[in-house]
N, CA, C and O of each residue as an XYZ file, in Angstrom:
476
protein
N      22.103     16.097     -2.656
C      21.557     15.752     -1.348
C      20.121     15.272     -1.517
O      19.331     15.659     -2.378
N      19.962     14.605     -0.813
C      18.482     13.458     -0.251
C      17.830     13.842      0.802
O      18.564     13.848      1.790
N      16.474     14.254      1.070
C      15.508     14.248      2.109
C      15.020     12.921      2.225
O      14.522     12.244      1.326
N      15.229     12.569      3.551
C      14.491     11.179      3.576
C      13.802     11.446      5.139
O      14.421     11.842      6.127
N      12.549     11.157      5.072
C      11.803     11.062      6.459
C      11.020     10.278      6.962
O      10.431     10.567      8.003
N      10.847      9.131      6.340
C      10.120      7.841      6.308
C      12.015      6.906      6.591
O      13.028      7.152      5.937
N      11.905      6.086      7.518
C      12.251      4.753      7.600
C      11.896      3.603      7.826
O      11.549      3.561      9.006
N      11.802      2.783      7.425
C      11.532      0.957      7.972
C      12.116      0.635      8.576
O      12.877     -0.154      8.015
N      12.463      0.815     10.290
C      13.541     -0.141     10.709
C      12.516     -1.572     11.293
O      11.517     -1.609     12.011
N      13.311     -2.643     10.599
C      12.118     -3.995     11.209
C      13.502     -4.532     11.960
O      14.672     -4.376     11.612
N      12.982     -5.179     13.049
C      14.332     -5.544     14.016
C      13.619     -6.683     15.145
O      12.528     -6.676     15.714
N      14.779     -7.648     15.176
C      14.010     -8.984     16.856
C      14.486     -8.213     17.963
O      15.589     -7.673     18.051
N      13.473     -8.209     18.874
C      13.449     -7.116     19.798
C      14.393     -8.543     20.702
O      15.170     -7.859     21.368
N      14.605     -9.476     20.931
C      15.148    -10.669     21.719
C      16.226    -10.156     21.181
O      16.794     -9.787     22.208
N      17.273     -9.717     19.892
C      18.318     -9.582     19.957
C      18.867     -8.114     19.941
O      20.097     -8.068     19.926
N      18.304     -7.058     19.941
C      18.292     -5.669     19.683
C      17.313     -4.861     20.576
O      16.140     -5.212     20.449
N      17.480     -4.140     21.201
C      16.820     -3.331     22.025
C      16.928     -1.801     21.371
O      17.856     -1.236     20.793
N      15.108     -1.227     21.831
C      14.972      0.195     20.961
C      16.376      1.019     21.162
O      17.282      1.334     20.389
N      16.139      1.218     22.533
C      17.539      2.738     22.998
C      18.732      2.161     22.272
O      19.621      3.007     22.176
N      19.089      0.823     21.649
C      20.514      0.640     21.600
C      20.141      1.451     20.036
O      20.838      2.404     19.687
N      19.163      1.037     19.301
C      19.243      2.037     17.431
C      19.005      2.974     18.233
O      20.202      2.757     18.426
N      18.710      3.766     18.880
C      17.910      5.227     18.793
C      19.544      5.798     19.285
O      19.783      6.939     18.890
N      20.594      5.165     20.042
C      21.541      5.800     20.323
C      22.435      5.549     19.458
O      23.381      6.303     19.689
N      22.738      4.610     18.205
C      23.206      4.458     17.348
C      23.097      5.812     16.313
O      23.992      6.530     15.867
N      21.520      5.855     16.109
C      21.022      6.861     14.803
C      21.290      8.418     15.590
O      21.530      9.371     14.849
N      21.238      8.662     17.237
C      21.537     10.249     17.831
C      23.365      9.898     17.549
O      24.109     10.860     17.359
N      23.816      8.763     17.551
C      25.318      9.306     17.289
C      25.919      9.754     16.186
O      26.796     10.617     16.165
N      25.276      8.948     14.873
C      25.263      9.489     13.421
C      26.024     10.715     13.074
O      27.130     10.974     12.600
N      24.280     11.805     13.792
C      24.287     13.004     13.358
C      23.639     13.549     14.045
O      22.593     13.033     14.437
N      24.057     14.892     14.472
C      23.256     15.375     15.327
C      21.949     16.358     15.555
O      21.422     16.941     16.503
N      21.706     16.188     13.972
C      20.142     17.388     13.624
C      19.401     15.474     13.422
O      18.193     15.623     13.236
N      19.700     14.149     13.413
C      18.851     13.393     13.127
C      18.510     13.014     14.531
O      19.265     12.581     15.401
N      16.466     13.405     14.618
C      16.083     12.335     15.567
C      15.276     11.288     15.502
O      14.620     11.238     14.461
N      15.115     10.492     16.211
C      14.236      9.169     15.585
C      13.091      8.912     16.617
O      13.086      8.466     17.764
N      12.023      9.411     15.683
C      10.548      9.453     16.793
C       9.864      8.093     15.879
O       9.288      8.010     14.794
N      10.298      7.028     17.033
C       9.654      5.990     16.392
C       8.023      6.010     16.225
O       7.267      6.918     16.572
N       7.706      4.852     15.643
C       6.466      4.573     15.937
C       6.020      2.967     15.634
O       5.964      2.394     14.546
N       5.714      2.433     17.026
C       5.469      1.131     17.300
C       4.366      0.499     16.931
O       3.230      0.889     17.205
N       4.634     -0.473     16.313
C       3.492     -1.839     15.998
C       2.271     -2.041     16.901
O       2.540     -2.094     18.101
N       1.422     -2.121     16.678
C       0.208     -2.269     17.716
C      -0.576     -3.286     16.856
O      -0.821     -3.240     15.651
N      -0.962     -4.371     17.931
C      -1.999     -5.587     17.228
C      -0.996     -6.320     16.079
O      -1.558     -6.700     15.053
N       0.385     -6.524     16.195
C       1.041     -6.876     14.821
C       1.005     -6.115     13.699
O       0.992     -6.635     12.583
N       0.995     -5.317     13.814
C       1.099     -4.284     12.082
C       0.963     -2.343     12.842
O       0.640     -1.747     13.870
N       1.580     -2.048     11.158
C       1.896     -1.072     11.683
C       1.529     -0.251     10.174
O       1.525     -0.795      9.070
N       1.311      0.791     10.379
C       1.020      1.823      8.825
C       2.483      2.482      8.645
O       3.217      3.082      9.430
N       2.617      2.082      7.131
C       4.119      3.099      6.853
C       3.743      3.413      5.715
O       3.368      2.426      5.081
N       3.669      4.469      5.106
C       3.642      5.700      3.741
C       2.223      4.956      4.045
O       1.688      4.777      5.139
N       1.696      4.506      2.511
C       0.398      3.907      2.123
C       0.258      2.509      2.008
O      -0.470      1.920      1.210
N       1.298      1.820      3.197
C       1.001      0.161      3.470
C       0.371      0.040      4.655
O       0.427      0.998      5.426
N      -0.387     -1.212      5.054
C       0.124     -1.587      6.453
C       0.372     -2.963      6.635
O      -0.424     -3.762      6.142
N       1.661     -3.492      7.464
C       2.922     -4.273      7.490
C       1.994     -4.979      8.743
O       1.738     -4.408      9.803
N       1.473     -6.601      8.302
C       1.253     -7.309      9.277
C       2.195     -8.523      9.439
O       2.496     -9.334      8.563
N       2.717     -8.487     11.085
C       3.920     -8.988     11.036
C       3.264    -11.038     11.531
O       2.246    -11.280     12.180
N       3.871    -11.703     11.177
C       3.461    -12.901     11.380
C       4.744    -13.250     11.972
O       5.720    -12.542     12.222
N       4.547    -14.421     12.132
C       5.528    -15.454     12.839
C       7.057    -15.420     12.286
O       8.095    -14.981     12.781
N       6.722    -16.158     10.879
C       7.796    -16.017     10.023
C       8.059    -15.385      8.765
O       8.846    -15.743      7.888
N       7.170    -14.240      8.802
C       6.678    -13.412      7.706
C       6.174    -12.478      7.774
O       5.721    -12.153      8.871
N       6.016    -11.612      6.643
C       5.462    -10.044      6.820
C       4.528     -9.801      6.095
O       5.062     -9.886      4.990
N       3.320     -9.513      5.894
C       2.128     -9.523      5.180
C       1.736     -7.983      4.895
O       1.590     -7.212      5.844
N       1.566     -7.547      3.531
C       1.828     -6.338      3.029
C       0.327     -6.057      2.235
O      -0.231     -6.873      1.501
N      -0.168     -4.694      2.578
C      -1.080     -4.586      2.178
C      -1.843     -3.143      2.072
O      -1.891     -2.441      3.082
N      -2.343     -2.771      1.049
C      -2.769     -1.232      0.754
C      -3.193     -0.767      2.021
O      -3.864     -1.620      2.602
N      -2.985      0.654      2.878
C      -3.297      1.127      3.914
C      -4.417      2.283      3.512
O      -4.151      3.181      2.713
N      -5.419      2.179      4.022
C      -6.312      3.412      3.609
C      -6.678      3.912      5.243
O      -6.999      3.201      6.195
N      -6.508      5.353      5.180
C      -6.926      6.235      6.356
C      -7.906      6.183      6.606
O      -8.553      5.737      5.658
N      -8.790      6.520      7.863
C     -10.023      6.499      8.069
C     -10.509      7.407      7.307
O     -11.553      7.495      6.661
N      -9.390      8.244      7.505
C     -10.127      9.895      7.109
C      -9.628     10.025      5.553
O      -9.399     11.107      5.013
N      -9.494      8.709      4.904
C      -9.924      9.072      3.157
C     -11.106      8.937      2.946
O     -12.100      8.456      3.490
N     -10.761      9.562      1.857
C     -12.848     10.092      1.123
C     -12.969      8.947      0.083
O     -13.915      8.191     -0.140
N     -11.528      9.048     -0.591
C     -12.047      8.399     -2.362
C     -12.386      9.244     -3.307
O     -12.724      8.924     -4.447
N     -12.298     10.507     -2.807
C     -12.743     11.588     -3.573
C     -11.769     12.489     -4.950
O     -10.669     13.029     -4.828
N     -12.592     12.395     -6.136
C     -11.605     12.399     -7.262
C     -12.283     13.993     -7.754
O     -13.070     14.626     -7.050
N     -11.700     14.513     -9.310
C     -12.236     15.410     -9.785
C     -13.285     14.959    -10.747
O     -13.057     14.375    -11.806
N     -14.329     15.249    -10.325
C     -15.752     15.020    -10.928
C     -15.376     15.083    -12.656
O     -14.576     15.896    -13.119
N     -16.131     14.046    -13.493
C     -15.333     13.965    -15.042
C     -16.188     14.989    -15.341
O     -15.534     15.732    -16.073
N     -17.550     15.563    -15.151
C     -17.550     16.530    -16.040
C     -17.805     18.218    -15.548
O     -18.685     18.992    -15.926
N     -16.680     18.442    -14.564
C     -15.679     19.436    -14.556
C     -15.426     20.217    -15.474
O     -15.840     19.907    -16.590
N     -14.712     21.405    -15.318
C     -14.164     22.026    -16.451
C     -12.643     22.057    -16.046
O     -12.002     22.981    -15.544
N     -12.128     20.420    -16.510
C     -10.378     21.274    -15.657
C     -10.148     19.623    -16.907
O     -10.893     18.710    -17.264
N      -8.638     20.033    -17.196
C      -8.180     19.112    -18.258
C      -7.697     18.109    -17.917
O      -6.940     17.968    -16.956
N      -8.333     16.708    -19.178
C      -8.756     15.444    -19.046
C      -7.515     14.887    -17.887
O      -7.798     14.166    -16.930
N      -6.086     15.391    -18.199
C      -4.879     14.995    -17.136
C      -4.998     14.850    -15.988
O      -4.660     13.865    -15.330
N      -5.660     16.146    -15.502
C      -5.538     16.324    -13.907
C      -6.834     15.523    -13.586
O      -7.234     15.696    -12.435
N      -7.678     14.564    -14.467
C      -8.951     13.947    -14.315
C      -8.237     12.791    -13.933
O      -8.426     12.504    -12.751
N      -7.615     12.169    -14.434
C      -7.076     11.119    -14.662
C      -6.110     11.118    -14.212
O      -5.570     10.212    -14.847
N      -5.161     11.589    -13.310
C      -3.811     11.792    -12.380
C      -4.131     10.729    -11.407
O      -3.548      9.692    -11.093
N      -4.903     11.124    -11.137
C      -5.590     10.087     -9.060
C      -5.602      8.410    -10.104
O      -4.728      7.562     -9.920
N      -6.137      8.321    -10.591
C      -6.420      6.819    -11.266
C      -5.376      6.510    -11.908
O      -5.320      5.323    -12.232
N      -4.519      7.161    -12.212
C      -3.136      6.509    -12.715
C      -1.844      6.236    -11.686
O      -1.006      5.340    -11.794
N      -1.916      7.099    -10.829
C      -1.014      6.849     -9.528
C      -2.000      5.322     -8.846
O      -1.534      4.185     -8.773
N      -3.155      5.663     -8.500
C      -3.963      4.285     -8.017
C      -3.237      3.436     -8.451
O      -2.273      3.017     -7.811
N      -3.592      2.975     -9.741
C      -3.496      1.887    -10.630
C      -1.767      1.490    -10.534
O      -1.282      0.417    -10.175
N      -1.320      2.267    -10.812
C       0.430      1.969    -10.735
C       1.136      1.413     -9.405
O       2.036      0.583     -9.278
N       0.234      2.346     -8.218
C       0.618      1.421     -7.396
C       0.058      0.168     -6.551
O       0.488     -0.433     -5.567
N      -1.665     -0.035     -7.773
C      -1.462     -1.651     -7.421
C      -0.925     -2.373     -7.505
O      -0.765     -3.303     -6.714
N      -0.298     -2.123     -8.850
C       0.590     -3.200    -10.055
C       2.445     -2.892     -9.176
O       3.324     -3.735     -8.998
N       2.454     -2.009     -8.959
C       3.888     -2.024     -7.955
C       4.214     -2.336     -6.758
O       5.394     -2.591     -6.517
N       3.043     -2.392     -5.545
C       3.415     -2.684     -4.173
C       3.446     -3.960     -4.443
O       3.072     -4.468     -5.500
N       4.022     -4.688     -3.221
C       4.439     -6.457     -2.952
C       3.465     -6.570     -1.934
O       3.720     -6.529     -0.730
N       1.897     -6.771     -2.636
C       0.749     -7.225     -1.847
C       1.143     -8.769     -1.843
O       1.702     -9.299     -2.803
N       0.833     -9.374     -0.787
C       0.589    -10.966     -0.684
C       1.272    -11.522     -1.494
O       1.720    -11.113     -2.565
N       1.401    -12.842     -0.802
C       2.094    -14.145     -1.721
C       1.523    -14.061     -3.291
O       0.412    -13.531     -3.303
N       1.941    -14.401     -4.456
C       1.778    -14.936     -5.077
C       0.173    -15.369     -5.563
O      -0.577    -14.776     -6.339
N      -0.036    -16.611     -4.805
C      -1.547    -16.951     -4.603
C      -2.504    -16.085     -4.374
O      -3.585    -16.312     -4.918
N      -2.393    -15.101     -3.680
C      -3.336    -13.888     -3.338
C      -3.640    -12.668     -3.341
O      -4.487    -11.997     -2.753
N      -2.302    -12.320     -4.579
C      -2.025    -11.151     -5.352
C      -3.157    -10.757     -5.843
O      -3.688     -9.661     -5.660
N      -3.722    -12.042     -6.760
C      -4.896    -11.788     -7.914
C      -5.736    -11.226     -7.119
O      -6.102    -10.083     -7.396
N      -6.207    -11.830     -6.035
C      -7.316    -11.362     -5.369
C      -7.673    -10.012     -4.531
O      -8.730     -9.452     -4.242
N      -5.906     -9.681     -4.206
C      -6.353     -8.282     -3.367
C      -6.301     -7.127     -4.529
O      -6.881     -6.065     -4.306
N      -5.494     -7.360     -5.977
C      -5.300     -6.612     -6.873
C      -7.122     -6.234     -7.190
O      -7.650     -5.151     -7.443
N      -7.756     -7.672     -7.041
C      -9.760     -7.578     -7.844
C      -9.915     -6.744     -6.598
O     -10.472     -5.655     -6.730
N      -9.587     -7.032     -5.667
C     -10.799     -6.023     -4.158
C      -9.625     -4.543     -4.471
O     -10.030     -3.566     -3.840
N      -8.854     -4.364     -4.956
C      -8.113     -2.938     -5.284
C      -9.163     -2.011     -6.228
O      -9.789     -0.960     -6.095
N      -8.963     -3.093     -7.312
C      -9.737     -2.620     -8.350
C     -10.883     -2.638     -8.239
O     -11.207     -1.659     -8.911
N     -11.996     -3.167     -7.766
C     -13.196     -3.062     -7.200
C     -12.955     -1.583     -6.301
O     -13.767     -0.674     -6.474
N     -12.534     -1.516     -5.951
C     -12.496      0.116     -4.972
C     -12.454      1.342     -5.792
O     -13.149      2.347     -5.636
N     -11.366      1.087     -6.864
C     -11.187      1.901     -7.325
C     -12.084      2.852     -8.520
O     -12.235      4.049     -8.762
N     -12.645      1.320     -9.185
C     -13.897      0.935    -10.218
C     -15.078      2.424     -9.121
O     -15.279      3.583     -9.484
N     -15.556      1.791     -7.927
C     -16.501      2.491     -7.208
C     -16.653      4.256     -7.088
O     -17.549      4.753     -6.406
């Protein structure tokens, strides 16, 4: 068995209306409920993205909370080099793994990633 509590549903509201999924997903099963949460200004935060929706496209991009710090374990700590280096290896992996921007503008949000991270 699978815990899953994050979904993406992306949907044209012209051909699909909310109550028709929300009564689809209460018929399923009946311990599942679905507390959406709606797009505001075109985009929306899901896990650690946020999804700006365009015309004919979806524009994907690292989500940072207000209420992150940036705050790591100080290197000279007394706690081992691993748990120093845990936060900067998850970082880093998931620059190189999310589907930031086209192509053309990968390079560039990957340098303003890494510039953050560098800081």
């Amino acid at each position: 068995m699978r815990y899953v509590d994050d979904i993406l549903i992306i949907f044209n509201i012209t051909k699909i209306k909310l109550h028709t999924i929300n009564a689809y997903i209460s018929n399923t099963h009946n311990n599942i409920k679905l507390n959406p949460t709606h797009e505001e200004h075109s985009s929306i935060k899901y896990l650690d993205l946020t999804i700006l929706s365009k015309l004919t496209k979806l524009k994907v991009d690292i989500c940072r909370k207000q209420t992150t710090t940036d705050t790591t374990i100080n290197f000279l700590s007394n706690h081992p080099i691993e748990e120093k280096m845990t936060a900067f290896r998850f970082h880093i992996t998931r620059m190189h793994s999310l589907p930031l921007d086209p192509v053309k503008k990968k390079k560039q949000n990957k340098t303003k990633e890494w510039k953050q991270y560098k800081q």
